[in-house]
C-alpha positions as CSV (number, residue, x, y, z in Angstrom):
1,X,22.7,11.1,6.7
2,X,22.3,7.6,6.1
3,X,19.9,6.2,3.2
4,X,16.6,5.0,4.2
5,X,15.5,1.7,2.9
6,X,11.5,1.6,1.6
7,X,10.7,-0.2,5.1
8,X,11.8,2.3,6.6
9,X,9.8,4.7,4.8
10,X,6.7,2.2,4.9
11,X,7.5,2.6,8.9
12,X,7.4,6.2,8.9
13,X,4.1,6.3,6.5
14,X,2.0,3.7,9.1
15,X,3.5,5.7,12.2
16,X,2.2,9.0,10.8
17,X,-0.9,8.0,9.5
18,X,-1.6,5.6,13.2
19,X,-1.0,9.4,14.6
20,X,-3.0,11.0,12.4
21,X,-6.0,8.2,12.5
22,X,-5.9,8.4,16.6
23,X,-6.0,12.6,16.0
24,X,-8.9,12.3,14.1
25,X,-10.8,10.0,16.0
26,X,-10.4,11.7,19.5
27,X,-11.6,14.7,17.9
28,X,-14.5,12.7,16.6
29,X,-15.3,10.6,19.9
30,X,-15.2,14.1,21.7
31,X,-17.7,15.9,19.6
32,X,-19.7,12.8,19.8
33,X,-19.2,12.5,23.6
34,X,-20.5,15.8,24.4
35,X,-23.4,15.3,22.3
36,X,-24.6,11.9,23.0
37,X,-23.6,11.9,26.7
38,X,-27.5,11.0,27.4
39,X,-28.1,8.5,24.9
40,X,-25.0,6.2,26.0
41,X,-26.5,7.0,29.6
42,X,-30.2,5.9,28.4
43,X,-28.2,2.6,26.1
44,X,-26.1,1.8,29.6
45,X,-28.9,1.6,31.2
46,X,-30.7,-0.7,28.9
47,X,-28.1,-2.9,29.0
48,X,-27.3,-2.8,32.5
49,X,-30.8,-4.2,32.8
50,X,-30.2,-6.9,30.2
């Protein structure tokens, strides 16, 4: 196995936590999706006016 260099290891660390981060947040968005689904409908529409 060849030795990893600390960029490499700094590359690994950002690519796992990206992963993790865009996880977390489509869990989040989806919670908030199925709950909110009217108010972005009532904001859209505000807007959509503007």
């Amino acid at each position: 196995m060849p030795q990893m260099g600390p960029m490499s290891w700094m590359m690994m660390l950002m690519l796992t936590v990206t992963v993790m981060m865009m996880f977390l947040m489509k869990i989040y968005f989806n919670k908030n999706y199925s709950m909110n689904k009217n108010t972005v409908k009532k904001t859209q529409m505000k807007y959509w006016k503007l």
